[in-house]
N, C-alpha and C positions, 0 to 999 in steps of 0.2 A: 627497426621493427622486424622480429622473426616470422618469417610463414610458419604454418604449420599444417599438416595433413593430419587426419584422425582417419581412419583405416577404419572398415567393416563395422562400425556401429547403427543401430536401430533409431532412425530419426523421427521423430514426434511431432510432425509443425501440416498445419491448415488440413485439420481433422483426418490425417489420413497417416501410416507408419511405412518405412520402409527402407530398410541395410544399405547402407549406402558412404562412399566417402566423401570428406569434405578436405576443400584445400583454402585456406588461407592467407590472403597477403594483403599488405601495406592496412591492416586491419580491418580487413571485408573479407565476403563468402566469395572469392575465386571460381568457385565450381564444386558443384556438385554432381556426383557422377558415381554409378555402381561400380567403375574401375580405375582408379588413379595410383595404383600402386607404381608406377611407372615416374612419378611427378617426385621430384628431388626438391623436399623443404627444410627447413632446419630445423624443427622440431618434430616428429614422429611420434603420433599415438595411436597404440591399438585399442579401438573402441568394442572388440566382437564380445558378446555377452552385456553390451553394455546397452546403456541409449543416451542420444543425445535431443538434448530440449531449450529452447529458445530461453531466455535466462528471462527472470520473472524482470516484470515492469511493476513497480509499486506506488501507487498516484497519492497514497496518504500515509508520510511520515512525520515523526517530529523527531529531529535532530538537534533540537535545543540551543541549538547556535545562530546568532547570538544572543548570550544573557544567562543563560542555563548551565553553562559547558562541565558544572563540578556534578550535572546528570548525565551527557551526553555531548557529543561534536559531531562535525561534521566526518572528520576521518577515522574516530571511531566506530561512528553505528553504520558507515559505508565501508567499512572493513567487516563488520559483521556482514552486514550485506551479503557480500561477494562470497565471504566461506558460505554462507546457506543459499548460493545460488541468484539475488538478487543481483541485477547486472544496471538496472536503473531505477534512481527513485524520484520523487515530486517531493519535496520538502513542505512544509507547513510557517504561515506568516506569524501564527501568535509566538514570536520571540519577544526577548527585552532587551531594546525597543522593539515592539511590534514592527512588522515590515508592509508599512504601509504607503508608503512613496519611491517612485522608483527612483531615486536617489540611494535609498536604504535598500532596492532589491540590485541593482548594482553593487554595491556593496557585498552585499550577499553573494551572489558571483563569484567576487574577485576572493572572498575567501576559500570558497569549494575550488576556486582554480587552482592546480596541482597538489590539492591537498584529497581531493575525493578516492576511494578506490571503485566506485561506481559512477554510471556515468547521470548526471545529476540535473533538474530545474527547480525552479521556486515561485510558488507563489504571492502576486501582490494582494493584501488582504484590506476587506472593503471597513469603513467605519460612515457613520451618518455624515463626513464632510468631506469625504475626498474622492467624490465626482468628479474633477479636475485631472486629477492622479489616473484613476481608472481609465477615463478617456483616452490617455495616453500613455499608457500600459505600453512598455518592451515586449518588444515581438519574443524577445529571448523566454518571457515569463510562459509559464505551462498554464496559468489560468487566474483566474479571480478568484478567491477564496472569502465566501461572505458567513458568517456566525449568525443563526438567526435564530439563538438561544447563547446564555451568557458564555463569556471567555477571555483573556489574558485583556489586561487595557481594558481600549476603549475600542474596542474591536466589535461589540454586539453592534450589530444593526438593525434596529427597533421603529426607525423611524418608515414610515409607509411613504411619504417622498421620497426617501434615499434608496429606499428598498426599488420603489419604483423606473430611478432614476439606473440604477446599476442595471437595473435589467434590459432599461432602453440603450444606453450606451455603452456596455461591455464590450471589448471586441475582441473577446477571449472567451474560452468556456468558463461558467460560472459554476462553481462548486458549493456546493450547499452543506454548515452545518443544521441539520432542526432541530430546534427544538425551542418550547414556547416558554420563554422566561419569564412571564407572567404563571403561567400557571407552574413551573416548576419551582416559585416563591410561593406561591399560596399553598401547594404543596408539602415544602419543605418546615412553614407556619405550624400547620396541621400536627405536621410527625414531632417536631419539636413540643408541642401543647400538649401532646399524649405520651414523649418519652423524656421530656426535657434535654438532658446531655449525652443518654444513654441510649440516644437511635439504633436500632438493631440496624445491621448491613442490608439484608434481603428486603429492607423498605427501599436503597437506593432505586429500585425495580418501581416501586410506588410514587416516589419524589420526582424521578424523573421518569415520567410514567407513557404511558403509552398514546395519552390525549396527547400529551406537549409533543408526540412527533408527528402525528397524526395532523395536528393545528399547523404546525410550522410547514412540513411538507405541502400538504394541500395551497398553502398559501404558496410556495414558493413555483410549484408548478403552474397555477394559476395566473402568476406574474408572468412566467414564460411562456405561456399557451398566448396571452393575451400580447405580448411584446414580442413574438420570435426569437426569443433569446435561444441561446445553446445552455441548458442548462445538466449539470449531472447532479444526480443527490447522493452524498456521500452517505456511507454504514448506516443501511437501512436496519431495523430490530424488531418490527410489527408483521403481523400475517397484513393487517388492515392498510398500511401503506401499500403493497403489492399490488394493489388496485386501481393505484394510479398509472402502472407502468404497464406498456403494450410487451407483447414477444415477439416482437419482430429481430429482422438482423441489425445489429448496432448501426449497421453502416446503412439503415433508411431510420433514425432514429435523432430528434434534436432532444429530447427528454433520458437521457438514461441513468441508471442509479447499481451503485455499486453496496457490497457487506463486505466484511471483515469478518476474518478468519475466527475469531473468539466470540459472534454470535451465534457462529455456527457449530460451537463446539458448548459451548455452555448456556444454562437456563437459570433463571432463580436458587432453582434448588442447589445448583452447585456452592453458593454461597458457605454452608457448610461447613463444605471441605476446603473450598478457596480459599474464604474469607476474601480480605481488602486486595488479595493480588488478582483478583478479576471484576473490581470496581473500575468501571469505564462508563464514558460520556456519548454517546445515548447510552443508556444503563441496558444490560443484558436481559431480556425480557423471559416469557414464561416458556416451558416446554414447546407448546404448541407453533410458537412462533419459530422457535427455532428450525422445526419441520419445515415450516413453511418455508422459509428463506433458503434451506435445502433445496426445496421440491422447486424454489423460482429462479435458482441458479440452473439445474436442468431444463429447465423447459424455457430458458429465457427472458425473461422477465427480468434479472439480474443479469447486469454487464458487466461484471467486474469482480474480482477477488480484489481485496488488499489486507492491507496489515490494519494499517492507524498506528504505528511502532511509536508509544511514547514511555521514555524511560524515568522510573522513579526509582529514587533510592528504598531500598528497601525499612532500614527506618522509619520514611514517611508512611510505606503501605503497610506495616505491621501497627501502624498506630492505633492510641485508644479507642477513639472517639471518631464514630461516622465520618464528621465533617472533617476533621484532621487527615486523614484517607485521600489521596490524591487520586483522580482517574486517569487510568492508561493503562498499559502493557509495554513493555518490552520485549518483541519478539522474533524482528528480525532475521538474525542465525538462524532460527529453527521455520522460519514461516514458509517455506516452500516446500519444504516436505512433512509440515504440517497441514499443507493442502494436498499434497501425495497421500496423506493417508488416507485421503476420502477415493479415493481410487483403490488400495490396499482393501478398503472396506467395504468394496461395492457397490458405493455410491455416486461418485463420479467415473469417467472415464477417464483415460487420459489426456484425451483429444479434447473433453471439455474442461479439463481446469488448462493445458493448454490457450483455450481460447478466451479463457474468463482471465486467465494471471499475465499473459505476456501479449498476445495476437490482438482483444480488443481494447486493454489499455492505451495501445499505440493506437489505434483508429479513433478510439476516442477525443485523444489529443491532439489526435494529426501529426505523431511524431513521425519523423522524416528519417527512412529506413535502419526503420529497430522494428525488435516484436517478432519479427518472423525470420525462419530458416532458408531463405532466399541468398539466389547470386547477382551481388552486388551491393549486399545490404550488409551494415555493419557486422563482424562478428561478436555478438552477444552468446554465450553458447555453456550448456551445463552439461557434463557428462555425468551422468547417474549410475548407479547398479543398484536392482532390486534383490533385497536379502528377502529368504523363506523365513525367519524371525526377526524381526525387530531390533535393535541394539539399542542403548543410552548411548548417545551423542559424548564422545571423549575429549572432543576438540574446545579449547578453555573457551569460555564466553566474552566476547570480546567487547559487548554493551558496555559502556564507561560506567553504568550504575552496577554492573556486577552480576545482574542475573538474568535470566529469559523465564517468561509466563512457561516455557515450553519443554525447558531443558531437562525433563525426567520424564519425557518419551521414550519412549520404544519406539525407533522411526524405522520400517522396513525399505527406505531409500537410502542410499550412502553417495554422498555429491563426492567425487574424486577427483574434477578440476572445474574449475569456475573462469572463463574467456568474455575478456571483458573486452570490448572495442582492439578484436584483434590480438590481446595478450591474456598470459597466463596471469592471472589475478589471483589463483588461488590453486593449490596442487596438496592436496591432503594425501597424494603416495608419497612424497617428500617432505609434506611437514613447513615444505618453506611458504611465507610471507612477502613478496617482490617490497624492498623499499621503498619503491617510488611509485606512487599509485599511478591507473591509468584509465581513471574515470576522466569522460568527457561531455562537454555542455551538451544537453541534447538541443536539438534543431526539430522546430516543427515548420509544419508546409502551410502552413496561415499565415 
């Protein structure tokens, strides 16, 4: 393994900026010091005009492996990853098979192992019988992953015992889908009796509507107030769920909830122009919401950036027919300085997407030194330059399905090396690709 120094760059970590170097070795921060120009490492970069930023931690993707792989892998969409600056992600259980015993999340493991170029965990995902499973959950696993609105299998969790049961015996954080699969059927009843085959898109907003997250979250917080559980809610999409979350600091917090990057950038009305490549599960809700879930990542209330990166062939999302239309994005490659733009815009800081993309992911999960620009702590690390306009992204998409929700920005960030655990993962002033990936299992402190 190469050390490596980066010279006079601008560092971005635990709300605060300042020029300084870093040095490098055996895959950790060495030292951090305003003068190391003196320190002999074998790889040398000059960071001056640049910044350097904790590499994003992404707690919701789908990698579609296994079951999926002719949309997505593992060492694909972790190679996209890494060129957008992703340096660690949480994988998602609804594969085929579903990853519901840890038999099958071992399994899982052994595949990301040396195949990943980010460094990787996975979730075991909950179903109404496998309280057994749960119970005895791999410390290795980033969390419990429960659907409490439909998906892949038999992975919805419906039952109010079972529901009960995971909340008491978890001994992982518990990640929440909502959404109310009762009423997103009664719903779906409704739009079909009034369109028959010919659903327009901007009802998906209707179908899966704003009660059914409203219904499913209140429930799931309600199981965790009442049991002490660790619970997070994933890709909140309501102003009205906001209401259940305090602003406190994450780290006096057992309830916290996280959004994705595409609620915050699009509303119904984008429908449009989108169409089916911005159909996603909770469904994208109405302008106002979207404000909101802005205005609750600043002030707290929101702990979390992430993706939800699920790749579909494009095929499936230019389809006729509503129900034909699969939900997801692919986004990846572009998702981190797709969050830079809300800084670019005036919106965020840097300090606070900073805290919401890489700093409180890892607290969240209790991941065991990542997240932050600290010495001794893994080197995860993104070197950025801010352009005064914008470019299109020239670097080919690496998504095994072919495209990104994102790839026709104007992104005024340009990522020029991506330091994954230590190594260069990705170097866009060379162009090269390291053969051999150097993603590694993450390790949490629970």
């Amino acid at each position: 393994m190469k050390s490596i120094l980066i010279l006079n760059a601008t560092i971005i970590n635990e709300n605060s900026q300042s020029v300084s170097d870093i040095y490098i070795k055996n895959g950790r921060i060495e030292e951090i010091s305003s003068d190391l120009s003196h320190v002999d490492a074998d790889i040398n970069i000059d960071g001056a005009g640049k910044y350097i930023l904790p590499g994003m931690i992404d707690d919701q993707v789908h990698f579609r492996e296994p079951g999926l792989t002719d949309k997505a892998d593992i060492r694909s969409e972790s190679l996209a990853a890494v060129i957008g600056g992703t340096t660690s992600f949480m994988d998602m259980p609804n594969n085929k098979p579903p990853i519901i015993t840890n038999e099958g999340l071992e399994n899982k493991f052994k595949i990301a192992e040396n195949r990943s170029f980010a460094n990787y965990s996975f979730y075991l995902g909950a179903t109404n019988e496998n309280i057994d499973e749960i119970k005895n959950t791999t410390k290795k696993a980033c969390g419990i992953k429960v659907f409490m609105g439909a998906s892949t299998g038999n992975m919805l969790v419906d039952n109010p015992k079972s529901l009960e049961q995971i909340f008491i015996h978890a001994p992982k954080l518990i990640a929440t889908h909502c959404e109310s699969s009762p009423l997103i059927d009664k719903n779906l009843k409704i739009a079909k009796e009034k369109y028959g085959d010919n659903i327009p898109l901007e009802m998906h907003t209707e179908i899966r509507s704003r009660e059914c997250c409203i219904e499913s979250s209140s429930l799931a917080i309600d199981l965790a107030k009442k049991f002490g559980s660790r619970l997070h809610v994933l890709h909140l999409t309501t102003k009205d769920e906001l209401d259940f979350f305090s602003n406190n600091y994450v780290e006096n917090k057992s309830i916290t909830a996280e959004v994705c990057i595409h609620h915050m950038l699009y509303s119904k009305k984008d429908y449009a122009t989108k169409k089916g490549f911005i159909k996603c599960n909770p469904s994208i809700k109405e302008e106002e919401d979207r404000l909101a879930l802005i205005n609750a990542v600043n002030n707290n209330v929101i702990d979390v950036i992430a993706t939800d990166h699920a790749p579909h062939l494009i095929s499936e999302k230019t389809a006729e027919k509503y129900e034909d239309i699969p939900a997801g994005l692919p986004v990846i490659q572009h998702s981190y300085r797709a969050v830079l733009e809300f800084y670019h815009n005036g919106i965020f800081t840097l300090e606070k997407i900073i805290e919401k993309a890489c700093h409180n992911p890892a607290i969240c999960y209790d991941v065991k030194e990542r997240g932050f620009i600290r010495e001794g702590y893994w080197a995860d690390l993104v070197l950025v330059e801010f352009l005064e306009k914008g470019e299109i992204d020239s670097t080919i998409v690496m998504h095994k399905c072919g495209w990104s929700a994102f790839s026709d920005v104007p992104f005024k960030t340009k990522i020029h090396k991506t330091i994954v655990s230590g190594n260069i993962a990705f170097d866009a002033d060379t162009g090269k690709i390291p053969e051999h990936p150097f993603g590694l299992e993450l390790e949490f402190n629970n």
